[in-house]
GUKOL-500685 format. One line per 10 residues: number of its first residue (from 1); their letters; for each residue y, z, x of N, C-alpha, C. Coordinates in Angstrom, 1 decimal, padded with zeros to 4 digits. Example, Ala and Ser with C-alpha at 12.3 -4.5 7.8 and 13.67 -1.06 7.14 Angstrom:
# residues 2
1> as> -005.7 007.8 013.2 -004.5 007.8 012.3 -003.3 007.8 013.2  -002.2 007.1 012.8 -001.1 007.1 013.7 000.0 007.9 012.9
# end
This chain:
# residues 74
1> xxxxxxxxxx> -009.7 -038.6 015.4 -008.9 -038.7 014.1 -008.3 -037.4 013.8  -007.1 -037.3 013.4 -006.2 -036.1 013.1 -006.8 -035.9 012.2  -006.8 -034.4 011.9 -006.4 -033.8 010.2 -005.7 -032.4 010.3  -004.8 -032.7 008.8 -003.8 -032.1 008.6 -003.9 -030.9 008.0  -003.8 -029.7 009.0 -004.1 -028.0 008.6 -002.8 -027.4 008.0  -003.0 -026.0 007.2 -001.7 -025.2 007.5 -002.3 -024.4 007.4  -001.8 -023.3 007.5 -001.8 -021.6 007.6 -002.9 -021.1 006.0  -002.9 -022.2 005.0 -003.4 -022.1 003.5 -005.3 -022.7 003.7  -005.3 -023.0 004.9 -006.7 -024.2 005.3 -007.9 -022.9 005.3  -008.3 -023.0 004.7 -009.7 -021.7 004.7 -010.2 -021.8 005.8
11> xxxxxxxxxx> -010.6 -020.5 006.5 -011.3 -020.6 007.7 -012.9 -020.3 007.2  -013.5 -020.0 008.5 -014.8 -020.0 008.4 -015.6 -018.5 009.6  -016.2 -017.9 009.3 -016.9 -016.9 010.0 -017.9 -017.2 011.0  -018.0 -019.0 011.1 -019.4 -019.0 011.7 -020.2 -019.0 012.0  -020.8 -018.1 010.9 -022.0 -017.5 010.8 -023.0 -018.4 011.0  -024.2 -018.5 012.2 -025.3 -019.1 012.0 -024.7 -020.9 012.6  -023.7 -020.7 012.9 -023.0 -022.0 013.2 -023.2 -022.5 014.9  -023.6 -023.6 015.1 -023.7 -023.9 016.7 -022.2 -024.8 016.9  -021.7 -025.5 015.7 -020.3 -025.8 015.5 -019.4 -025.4 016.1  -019.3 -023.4 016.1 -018.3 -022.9 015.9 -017.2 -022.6 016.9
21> xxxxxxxxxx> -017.9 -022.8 018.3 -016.5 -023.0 019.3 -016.0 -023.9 019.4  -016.0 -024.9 018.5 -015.2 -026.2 019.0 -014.3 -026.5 017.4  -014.4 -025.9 016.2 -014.6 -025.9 015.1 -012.9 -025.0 014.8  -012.0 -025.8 014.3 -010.9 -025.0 014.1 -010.8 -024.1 012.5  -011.8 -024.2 011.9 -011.7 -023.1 011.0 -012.4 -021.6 011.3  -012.9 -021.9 012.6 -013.3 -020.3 013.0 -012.7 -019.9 014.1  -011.4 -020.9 014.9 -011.1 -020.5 016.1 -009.6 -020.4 015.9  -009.1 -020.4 014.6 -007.5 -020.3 014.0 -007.0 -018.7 014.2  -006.4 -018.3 014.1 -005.8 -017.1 014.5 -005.7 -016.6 012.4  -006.4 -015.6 012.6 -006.2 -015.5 010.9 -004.9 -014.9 010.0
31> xxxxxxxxxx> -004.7 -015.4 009.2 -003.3 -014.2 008.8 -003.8 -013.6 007.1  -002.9 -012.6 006.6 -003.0 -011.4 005.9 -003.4 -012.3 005.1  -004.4 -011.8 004.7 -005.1 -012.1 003.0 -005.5 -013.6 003.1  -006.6 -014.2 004.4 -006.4 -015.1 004.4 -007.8 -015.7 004.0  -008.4 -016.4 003.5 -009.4 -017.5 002.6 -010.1 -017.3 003.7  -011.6 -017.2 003.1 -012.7 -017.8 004.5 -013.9 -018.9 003.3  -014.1 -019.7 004.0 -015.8 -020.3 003.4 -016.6 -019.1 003.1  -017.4 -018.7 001.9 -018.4 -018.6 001.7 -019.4 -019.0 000.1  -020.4 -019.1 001.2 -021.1 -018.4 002.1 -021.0 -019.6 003.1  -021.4 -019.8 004.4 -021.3 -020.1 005.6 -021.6 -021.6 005.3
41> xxxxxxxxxx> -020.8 -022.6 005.1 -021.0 -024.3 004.9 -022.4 -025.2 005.9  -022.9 -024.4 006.4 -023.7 -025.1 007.5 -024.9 -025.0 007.1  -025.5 -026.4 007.3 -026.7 -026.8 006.5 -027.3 -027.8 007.4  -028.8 -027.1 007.9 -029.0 -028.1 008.9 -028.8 -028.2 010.2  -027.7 -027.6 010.6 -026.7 -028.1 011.9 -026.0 -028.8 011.6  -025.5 -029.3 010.9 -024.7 -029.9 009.8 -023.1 -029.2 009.0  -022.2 -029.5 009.2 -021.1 -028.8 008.1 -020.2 -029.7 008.0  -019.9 -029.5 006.4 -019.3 -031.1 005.9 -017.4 -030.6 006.3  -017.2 -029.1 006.3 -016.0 -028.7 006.7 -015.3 -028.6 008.3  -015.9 -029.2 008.6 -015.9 -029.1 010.3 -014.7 -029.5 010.8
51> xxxxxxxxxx> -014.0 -029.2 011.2 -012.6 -029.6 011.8 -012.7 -029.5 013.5  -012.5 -030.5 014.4 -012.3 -030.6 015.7 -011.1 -029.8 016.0  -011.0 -028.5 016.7 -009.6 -028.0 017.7 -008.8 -028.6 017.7  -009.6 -030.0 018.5 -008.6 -030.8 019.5 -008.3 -032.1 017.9  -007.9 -032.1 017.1 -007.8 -032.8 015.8 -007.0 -032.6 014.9  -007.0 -030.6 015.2 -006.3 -030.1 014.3 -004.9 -030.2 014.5  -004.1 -030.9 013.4 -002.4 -030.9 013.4 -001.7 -030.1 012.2  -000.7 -029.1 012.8 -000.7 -028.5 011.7 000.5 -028.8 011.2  001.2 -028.4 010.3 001.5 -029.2 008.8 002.7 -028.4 009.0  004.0 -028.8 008.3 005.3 -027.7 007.8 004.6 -027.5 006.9
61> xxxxxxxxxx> 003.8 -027.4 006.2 004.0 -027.1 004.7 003.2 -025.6 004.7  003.2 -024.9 006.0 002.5 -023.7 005.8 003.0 -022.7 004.8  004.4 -022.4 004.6 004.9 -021.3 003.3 005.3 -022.1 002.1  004.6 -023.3 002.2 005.5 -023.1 000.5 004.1 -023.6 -000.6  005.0 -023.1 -001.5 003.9 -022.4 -003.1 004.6 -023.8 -003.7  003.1 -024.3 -004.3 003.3 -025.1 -005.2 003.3 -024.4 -006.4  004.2 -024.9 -007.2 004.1 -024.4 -008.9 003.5 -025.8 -009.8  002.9 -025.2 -010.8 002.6 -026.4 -011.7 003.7 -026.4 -012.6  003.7 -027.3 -013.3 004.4 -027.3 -014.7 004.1 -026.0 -015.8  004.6 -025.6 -016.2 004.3 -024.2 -017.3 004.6 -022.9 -016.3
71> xxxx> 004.8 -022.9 -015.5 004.7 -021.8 -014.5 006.0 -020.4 -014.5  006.6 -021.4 -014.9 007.9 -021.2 -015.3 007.8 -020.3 -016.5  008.8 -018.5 -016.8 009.0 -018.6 -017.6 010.4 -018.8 -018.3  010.7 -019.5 -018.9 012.0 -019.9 -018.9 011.9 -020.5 -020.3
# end
């Protein structure tokens, strides 16, 4: 089953993780100032954020900023 990443998808450090080579939030290439999990999602041998490599599809929507309503000063 696909799921849909971008460049904004928090990764993960793997810490403590048997997951983590197959696991595309620890195997993404990271960029400036970029989000990680913590502390370490894995519970058990278990992690509810687990993304397959081979699953991950990634998204146009990597640069763009959502604004809310009010955001605006105008």
């Amino acid at each position: 089953m696909a799921t849909l990443v971008d460049r904004n998808t928090p990764l993960c450090r793997g810490e403590n993780c048997n997951l983590r080579d197959d696991c595309y939030r620890y195997r993404a290439e990271p960029r400036h100032l970029q989000e990680y999990l913590t502390p370490s999602p894995v519970k058990d041998g278990n992690c509810d954020y687990f993304i397959r490599n081979k699953d991950a599809v990634m998204t146009n929507w990597d640069d763009t900023l959502f604004l809310r309503r009010g955001d605006f000063n105008d």
